[in-house]
C-alpha positions as CSV (number, residue, x, y, z in Angstrom):
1,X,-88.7,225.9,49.0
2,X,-87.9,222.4,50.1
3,X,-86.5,222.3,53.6
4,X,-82.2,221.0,53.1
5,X,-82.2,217.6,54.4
6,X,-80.4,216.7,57.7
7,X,-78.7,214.2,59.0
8,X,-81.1,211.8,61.5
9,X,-79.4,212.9,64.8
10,X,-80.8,209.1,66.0
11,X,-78.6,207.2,63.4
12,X,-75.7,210.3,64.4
13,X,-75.9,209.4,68.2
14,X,-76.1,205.7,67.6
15,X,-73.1,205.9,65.5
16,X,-71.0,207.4,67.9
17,X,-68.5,205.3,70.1
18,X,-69.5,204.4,73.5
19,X,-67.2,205.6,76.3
20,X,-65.2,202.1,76.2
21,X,-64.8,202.2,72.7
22,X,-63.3,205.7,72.8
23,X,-60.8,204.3,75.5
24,X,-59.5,201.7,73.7
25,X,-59.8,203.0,70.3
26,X,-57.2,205.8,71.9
27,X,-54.7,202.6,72.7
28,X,-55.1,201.3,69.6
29,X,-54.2,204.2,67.5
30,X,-51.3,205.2,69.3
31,X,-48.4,202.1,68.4
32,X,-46.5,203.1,71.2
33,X,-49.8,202.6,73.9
34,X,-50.7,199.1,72.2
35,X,-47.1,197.6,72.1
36,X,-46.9,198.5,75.9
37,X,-50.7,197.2,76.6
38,X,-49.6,193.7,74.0
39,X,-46.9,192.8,76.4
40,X,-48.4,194.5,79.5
41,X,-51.8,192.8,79.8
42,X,-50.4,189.2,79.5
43,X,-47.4,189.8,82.2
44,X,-49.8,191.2,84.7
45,X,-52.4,188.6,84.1
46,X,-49.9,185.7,84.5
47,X,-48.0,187.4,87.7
48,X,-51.6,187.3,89.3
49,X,-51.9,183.3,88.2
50,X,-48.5,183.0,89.5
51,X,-49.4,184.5,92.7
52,X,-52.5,182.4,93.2
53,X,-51.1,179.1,91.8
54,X,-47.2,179.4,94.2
55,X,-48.4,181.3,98.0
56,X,-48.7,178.6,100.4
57,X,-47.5,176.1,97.9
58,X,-46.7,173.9,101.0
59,X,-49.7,173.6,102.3
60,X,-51.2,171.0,103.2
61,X,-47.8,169.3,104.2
62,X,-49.3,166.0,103.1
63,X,-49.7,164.0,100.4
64,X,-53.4,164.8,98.9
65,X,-55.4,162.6,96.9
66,X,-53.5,160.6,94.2
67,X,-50.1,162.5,95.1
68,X,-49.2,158.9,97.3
69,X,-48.8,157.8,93.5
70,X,-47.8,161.1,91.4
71,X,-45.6,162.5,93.8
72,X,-43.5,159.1,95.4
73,X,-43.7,157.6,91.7
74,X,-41.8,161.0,90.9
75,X,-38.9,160.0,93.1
76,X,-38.6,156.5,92.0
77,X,-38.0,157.3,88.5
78,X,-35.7,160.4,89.4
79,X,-33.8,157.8,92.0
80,X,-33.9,154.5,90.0
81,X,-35.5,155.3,86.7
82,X,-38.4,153.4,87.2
83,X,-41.1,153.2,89.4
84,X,-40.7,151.2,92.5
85,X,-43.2,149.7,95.0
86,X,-43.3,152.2,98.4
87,X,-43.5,149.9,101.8
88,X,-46.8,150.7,104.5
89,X,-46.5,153.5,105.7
90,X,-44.1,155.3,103.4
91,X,-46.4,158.1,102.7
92,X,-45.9,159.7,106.3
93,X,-41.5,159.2,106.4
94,X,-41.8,160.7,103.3
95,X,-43.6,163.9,104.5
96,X,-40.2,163.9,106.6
97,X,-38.0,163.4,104.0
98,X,-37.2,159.7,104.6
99,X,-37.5,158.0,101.6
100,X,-36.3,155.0,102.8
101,X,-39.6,153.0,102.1
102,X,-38.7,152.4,98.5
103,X,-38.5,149.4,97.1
104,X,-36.4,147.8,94.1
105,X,-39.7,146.0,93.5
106,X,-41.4,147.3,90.4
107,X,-44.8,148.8,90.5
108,X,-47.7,148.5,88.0
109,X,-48.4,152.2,87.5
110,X,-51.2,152.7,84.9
111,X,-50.0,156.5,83.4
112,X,-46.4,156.7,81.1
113,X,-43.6,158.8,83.2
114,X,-43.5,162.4,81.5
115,X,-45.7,164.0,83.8
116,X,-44.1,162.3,86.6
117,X,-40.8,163.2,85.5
118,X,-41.8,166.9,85.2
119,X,-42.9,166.7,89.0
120,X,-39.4,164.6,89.6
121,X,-37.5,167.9,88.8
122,X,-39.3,170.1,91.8
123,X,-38.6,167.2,94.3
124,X,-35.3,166.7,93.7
125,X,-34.2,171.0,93.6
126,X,-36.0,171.2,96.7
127,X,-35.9,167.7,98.3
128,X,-38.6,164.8,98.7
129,X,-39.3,166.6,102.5
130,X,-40.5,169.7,100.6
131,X,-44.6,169.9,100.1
132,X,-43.6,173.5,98.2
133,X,-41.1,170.9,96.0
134,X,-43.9,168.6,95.6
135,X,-46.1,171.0,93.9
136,X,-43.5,173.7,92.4
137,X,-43.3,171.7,89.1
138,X,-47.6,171.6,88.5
139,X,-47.5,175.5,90.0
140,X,-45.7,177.2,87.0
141,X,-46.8,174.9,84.5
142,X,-50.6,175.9,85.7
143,X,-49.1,179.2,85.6
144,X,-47.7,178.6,81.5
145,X,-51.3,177.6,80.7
146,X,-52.7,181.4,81.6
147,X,-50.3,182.3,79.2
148,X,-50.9,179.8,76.2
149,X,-54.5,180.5,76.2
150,X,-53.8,184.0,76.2
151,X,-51.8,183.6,73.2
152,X,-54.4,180.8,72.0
153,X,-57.6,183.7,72.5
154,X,-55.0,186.2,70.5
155,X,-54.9,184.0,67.7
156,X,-58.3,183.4,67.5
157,X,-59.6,187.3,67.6
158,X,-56.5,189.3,67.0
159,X,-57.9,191.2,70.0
160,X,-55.9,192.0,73.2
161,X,-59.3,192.5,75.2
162,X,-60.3,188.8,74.4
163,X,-57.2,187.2,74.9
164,X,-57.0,189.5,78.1
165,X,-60.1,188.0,79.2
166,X,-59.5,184.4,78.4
167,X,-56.6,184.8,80.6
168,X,-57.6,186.4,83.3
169,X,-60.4,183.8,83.9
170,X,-58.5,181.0,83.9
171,X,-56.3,183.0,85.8
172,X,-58.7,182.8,88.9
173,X,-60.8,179.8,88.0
174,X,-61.0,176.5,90.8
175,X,-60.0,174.0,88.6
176,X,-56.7,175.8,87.2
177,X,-55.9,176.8,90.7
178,X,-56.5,173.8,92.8
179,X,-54.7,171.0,90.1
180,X,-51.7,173.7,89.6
181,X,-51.3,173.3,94.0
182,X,-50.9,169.8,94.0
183,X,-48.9,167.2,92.5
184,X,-51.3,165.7,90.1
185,X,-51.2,165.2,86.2
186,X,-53.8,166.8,85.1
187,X,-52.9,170.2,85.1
188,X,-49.5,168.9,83.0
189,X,-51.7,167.5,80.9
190,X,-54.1,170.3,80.4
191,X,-50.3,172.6,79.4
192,X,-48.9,170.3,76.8
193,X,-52.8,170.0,75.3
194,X,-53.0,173.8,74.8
195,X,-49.7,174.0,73.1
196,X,-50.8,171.6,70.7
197,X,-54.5,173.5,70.2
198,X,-51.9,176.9,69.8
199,X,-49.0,175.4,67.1
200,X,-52.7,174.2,65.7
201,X,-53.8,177.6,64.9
202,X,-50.1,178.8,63.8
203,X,-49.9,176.0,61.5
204,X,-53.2,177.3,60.1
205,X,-52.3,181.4,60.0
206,X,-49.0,179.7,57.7
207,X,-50.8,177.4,55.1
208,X,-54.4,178.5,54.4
209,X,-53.2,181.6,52.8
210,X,-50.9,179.7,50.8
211,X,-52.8,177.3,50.0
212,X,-55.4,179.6,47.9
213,X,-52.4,182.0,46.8
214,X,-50.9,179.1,44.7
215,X,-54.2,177.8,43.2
216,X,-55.0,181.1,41.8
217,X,-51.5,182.2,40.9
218,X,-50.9,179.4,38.8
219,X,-54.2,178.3,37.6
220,X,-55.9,181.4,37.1
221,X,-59.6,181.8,38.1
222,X,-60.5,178.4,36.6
223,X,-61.6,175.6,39.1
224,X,-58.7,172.8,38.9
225,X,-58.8,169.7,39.9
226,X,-56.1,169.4,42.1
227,X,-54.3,171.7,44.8
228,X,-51.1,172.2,46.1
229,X,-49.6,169.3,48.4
230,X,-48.3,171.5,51.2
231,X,-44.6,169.3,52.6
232,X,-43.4,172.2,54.6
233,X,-45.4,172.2,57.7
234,X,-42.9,173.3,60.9
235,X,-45.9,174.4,63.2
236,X,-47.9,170.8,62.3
237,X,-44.8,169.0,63.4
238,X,-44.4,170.8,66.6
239,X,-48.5,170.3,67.0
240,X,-47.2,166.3,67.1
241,X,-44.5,167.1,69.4
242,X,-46.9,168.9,72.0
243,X,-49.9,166.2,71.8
244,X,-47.2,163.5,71.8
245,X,-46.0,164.7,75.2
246,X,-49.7,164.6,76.0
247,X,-50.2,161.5,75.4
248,X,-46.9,160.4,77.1
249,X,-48.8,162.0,80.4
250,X,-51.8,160.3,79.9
251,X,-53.8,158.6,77.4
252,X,-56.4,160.7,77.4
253,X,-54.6,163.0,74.7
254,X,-55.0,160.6,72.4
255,X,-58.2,161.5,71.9
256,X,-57.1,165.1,71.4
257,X,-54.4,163.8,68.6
258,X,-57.3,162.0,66.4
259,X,-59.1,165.1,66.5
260,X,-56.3,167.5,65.8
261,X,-55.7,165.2,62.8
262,X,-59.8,165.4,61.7
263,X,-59.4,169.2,62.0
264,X,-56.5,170.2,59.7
265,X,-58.0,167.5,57.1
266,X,-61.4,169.3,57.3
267,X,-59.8,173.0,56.9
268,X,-57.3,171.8,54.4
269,X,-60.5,170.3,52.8
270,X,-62.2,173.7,52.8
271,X,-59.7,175.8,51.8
272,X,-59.1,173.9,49.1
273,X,-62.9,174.8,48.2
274,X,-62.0,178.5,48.4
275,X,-59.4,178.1,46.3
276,X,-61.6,176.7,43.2
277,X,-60.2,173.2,43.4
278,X,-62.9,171.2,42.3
279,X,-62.0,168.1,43.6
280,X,-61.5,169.4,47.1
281,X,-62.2,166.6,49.4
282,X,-60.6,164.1,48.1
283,X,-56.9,166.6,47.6
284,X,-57.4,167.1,51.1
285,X,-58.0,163.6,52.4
286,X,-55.9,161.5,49.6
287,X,-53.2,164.1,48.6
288,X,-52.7,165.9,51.2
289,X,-53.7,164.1,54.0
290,X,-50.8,161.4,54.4
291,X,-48.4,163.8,54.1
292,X,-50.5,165.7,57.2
293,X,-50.3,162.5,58.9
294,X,-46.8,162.4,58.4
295,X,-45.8,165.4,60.0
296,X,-48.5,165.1,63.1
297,X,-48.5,161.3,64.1
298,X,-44.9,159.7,63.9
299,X,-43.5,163.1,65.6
300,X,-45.7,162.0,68.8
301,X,-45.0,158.6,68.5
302,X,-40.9,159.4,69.0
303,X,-42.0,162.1,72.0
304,X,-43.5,158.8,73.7
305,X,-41.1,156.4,73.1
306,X,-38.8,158.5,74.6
307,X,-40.8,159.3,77.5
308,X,-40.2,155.4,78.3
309,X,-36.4,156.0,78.3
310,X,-36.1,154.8,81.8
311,X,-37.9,151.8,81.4
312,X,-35.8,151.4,78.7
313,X,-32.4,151.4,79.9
314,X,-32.8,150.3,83.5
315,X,-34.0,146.2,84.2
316,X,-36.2,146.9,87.5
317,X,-39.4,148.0,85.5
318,X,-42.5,146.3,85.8
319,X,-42.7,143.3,83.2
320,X,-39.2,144.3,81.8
321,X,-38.2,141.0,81.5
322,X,-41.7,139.1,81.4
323,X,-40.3,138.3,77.4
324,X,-36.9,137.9,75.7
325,X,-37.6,141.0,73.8
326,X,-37.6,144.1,75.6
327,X,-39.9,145.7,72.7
328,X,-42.7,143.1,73.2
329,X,-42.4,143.1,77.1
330,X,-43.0,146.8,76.5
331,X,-46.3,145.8,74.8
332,X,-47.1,143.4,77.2
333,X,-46.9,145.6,79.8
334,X,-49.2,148.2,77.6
335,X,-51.7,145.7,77.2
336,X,-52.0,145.3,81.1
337,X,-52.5,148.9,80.9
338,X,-54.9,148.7,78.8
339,X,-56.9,146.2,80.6
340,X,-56.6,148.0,84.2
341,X,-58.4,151.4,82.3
342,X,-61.4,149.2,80.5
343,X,-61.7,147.4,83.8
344,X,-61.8,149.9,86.1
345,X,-64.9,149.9,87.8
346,X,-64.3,150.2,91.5
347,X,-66.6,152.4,94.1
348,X,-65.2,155.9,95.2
349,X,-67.1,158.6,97.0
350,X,-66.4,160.7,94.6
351,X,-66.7,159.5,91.1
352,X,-68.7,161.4,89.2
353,X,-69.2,159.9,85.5
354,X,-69.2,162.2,82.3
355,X,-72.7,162.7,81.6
356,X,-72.2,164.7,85.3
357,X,-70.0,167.1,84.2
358,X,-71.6,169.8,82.8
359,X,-73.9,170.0,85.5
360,X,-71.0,169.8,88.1
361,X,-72.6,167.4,90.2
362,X,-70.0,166.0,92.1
363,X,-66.9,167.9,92.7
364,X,-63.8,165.9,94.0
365,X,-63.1,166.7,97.9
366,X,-58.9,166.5,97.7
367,X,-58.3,167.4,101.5
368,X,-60.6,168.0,104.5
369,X,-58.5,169.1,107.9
370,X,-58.0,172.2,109.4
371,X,-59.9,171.2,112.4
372,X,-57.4,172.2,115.1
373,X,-56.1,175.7,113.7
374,X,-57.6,178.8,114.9
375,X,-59.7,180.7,112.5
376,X,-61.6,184.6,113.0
377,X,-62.2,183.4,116.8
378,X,-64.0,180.2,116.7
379,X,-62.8,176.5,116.8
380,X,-64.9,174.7,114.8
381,X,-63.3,175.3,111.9
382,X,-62.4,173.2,108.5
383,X,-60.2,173.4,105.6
384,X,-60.7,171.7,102.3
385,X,-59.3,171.6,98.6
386,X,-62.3,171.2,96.3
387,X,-61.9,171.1,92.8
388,X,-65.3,172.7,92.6
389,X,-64.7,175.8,90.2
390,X,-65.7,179.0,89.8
391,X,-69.1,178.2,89.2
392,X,-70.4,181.1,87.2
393,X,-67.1,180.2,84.9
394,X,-68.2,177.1,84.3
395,X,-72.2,177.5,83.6
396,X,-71.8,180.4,81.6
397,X,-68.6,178.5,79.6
398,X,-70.8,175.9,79.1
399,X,-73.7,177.6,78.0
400,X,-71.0,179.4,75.6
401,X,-70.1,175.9,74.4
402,X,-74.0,175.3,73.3
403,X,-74.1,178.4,71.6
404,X,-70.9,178.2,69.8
405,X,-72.7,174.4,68.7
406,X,-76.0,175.7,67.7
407,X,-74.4,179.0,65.5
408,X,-72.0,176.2,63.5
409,X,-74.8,174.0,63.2
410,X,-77.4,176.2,61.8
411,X,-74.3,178.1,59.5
412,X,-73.7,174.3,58.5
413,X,-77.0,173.6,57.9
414,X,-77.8,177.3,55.8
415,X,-74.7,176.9,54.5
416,X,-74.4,181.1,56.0
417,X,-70.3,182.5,56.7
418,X,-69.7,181.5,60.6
419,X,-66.9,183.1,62.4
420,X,-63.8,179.9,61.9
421,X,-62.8,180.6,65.8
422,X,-65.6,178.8,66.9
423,X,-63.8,175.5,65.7
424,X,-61.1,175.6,67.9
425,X,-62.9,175.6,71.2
426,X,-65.8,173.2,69.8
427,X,-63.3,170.2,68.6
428,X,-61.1,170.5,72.0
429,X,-64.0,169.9,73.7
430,X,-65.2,167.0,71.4
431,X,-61.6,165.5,71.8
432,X,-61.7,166.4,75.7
433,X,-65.0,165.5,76.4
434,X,-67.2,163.0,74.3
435,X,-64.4,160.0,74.5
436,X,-65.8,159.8,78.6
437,X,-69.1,159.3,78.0
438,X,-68.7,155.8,76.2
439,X,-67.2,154.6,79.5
440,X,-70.3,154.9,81.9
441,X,-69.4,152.4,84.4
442,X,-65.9,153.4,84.8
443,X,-64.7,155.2,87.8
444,X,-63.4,159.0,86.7
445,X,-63.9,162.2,88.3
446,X,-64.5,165.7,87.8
447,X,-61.5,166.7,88.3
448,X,-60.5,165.2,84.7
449,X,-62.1,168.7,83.3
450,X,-59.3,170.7,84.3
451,X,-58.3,169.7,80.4
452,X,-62.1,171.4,79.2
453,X,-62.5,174.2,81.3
454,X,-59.8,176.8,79.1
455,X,-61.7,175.4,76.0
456,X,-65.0,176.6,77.7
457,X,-63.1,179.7,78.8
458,X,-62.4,180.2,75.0
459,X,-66.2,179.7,74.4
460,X,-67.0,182.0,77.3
461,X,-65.4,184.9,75.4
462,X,-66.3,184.3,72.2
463,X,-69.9,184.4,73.5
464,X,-69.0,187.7,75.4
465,X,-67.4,189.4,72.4
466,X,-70.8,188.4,70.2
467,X,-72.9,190.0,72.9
468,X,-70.2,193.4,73.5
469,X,-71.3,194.3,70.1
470,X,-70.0,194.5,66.8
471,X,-68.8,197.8,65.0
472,X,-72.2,197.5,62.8
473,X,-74.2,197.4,65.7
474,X,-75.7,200.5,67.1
475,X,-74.5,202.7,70.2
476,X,-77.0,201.5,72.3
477,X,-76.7,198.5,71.5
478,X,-73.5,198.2,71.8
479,X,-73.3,200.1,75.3
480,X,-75.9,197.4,77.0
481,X,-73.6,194.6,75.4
482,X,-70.1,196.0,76.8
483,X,-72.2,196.7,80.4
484,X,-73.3,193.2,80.8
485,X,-69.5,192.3,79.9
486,X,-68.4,194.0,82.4
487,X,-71.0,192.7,84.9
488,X,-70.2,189.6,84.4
489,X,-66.6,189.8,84.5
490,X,-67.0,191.8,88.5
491,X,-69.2,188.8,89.7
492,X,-66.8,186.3,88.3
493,X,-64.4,188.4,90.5
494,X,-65.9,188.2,93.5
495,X,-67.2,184.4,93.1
496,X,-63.1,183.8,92.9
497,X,-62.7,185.6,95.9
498,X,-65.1,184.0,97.7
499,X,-63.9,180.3,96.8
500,X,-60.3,181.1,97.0
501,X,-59.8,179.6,100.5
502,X,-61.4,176.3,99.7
503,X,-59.2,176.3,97.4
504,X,-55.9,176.2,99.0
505,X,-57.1,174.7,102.5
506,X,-57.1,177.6,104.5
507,X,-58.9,177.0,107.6
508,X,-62.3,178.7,107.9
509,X,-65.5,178.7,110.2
510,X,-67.7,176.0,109.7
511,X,-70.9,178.7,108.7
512,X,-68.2,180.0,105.9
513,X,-67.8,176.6,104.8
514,X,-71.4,175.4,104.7
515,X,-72.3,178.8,102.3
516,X,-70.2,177.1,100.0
517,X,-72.2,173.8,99.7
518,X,-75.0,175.2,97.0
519,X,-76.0,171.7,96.2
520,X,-76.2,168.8,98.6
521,X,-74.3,166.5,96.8
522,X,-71.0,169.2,96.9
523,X,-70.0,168.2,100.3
């Protein structure tokens, strides 16, 4: 008699969940657990960035780096509505509050006012005096962009543990923390960007199901040759409104705009393709794209004009009057803009061009003192801000980056399904990223990746979630994925902790310092 056959206790035991699995899998089945753990994950998460990004807000009580412009440019515009030329030595009366160093003599600022403007409101609730008030307006919009790529990483994995993760690194990574402590535009910029990249993806979730859902209802299975022009496009229009303000903080998210606007042509283009439209490319580009165009562009272009307001109505702003017209002074004076960022080209010990950045050569050093204060029983002691971040954050999100590129690629190339979340991070970097490096000879700095680093955060967990394991994978598989997870995720931990106080400034012994200098060309 023939033996019954069993069941391969191998192919049993590596179906089984591993012990994390079980854990959350007991969350997820119970509506009441994962409603508490949806809202739960992100508030704790953010009350930690908050924490990090607000204590010791004050200190240094000096303007740092570029705040001599940011900062006292802030309380020109909120005091006269433009910005005013500052006298010598107006950087120390203002430190005490005296602001009596300004000017009704314009200034040539180089950036347009909504970032400034946004830093304005701290000053004047606590007082041009106040560091804390300085810094209080960056602080909680740094904090804002834990959340938005929380909400972003949700979106692009439906998956609490992702978007937990996405969060909680940027939570403690450098870069987020040091440009939400000091009054600088970046980390403005960095918030309005991500709100763009997020109405993005909701503007996607809206039309790419309806999109194919009216092909096939009203065509039938037959390949047309024409789709559905899509007018109705809220979350597009608010993706304007939020690269718009971008732009209106710095040019720089212009680049971001252009390829925003590349990106919902291409997806429009493709799911137009899934939907049997046989002319496809052309719908998407000549049908459908103006009206696109429509509903992103002219919406950013009003969100910048208006950032100008104060130029507008006052008659102290630079070149205001250098025409009859106030419209073409206005473009005067952008031309001159224009012509200072092409031009600039001057030395600074710490420029660091693009082709640097990945390799995080050269850091910017915001602060050095400390010198005088006490610290764990020693006096030779320092205290910096570096905008060095954490670095295993960084390598690894860059080596993310790479493999997100080479998996679209090759699915490009095979013409293979590839997971459509690996767009996202992988055009924010393009529009974040590759407009630097055709300025070689121009003086930037490293700091300007503040606006990357969530996009390679993205990339970072998309690469984690590939190597935690998929459902299809087997148990031990998935169990050596899920450990190395976790490992990473402790060391990124600790690597936080152990850069925090370079950082914020906080004095510390010259040995502590010097641990910190893992390359020469960090100091």
């Amino acid at each position: 008699m023939t033996a019954p056959l069993l069941p391969d206790v191998d192919v049993m035991r590596d179906a089984r969940p591993t012990g994390w699995e079980r854990l959350r899998d007991a969350w997820m089945q119970d509506p009441a657990r994962l409603r508490l753990l949806s809202w739960l994950a992100p508030t704790l998460i953010v009350l930690l960035a908050a924490v990090l990004r607000i204590v010791g807000l004050g200190h240094p009580h000096t303007l740092v780096f570029d705040e001599t412009y940011y900062v006292k440019d802030a309380w020109s515009l909120w005091t006269q509505g433009y910005e005013g030329s500052w006298r010598t030595g107006a950087n120390d009366l203002f430190a005490k509050g005296d602001t009596s160093a300004l000017q009704d003599t314009a200034a040539f600022v180089v950036h347009p006012p909504l970032g400034k403007w946004l830093i304005a409101l701290g000053i004047a609730a606590f007082g041009p005096g106040s560091s804390f008030g300085w810094r209080i307006a960056t602080a909680l919009i740094g904090t804002l962009n834990v959340l938005v790529v929380y909400l972003i990483a949700k979106e692009l994995t439906r998956s609490i543990t992702v978007a937990s993760l996405a969060a909680l690194f940027l939570a403690v990574d450098g870069l987020g923390i040091v440009l939400s402590r000091i009054g600088l535009l970046d980390g403005i910029l960095t918030f309005f960007l991500l709100l763009g990249f997020l109405f993005l993806l909701y503007d996607r979730r809206r039309t790419m199901p309806r999109l194919q859902d009216r092909a096939f209802h009203e065509r039938g299975d037959e390949p047309t040759l024409w789709g559905r022009v899509l007018w109705r496009r809220p979350w597009l229009l608010a993706t304007g409104i939020a690269l718009g303000a971008a732009c209106a903080i710095k040019w720089s998210g212009v680049y971001v705009l252009a390829a925003a606007g590349i990106y919902v042509v291409v997806t429009d283009a493709l799911a137009r393709r899934r939907a049997g439209i046989a002319l496809w490319p052309t719908d998407a580009a000549f049908r459908q794209g103006p009206i696109s165009f429509l509903a992103l562009v002219p919406a950013s272009g009003v969100v910048y004009v208006a950032s100008w307001t104060g130029w507008f109505v006052t008659n102290g702003g630079y070149d205001r009057h250098v025409t009859d017209n106030v419209l073409t002074s206005w473009f005067k004076y952008h031309s001159d803009i224009l012509a200072f960022h092409v031009g600039l080209t001057s030395s600074h010990p710490y420029a660091s061009p693009a082709w640097q950045w990945p390799l995080l050569l050269r850091p910017t050093a915001f602060w050095v003192g400390g010198q005088d204060a006490p610290c764990f029983g020693t006096d030779h002691c320092i205290g910096t801000i570096t905008s060095i971040p954490n670095p295993l954050i960084w390598y690894l999100g860059v080596a993310a980056a790479v493999y997100l590129l080479v998996r679209f690629v090759r699915g490009l190339i095979r013409r293979t399904p590839m997971p459509w979340s690996y767009a996202i991070p992988l055009v924010g970097l393009a529009g974040t990223y590759l407009p630097w490096l055709a300025f070689p000879e121009r003086t930037i700095f490293q700091f300007y990746t503040v606006v990357m680093a969530p996009l390679l955060i993205l990339a970072l967990v998309l690469a984690l979630r590939d190597i935690a394991g998929r459902p299809s994978d087997d148990r031990h598989r998935r169990q050596a994925g899920q450990r190395t997870v976790l490992v990473i995720v402790v060391l990124i931990g600790l690597l936080s902790a152990f850069w925090y106080p370079l950082w914020i400034g906080l004095p510390v012994p010259w040995w502590f310092w010097q641990a910190h200098n893992w390359m020469l060309s960090w100091i």
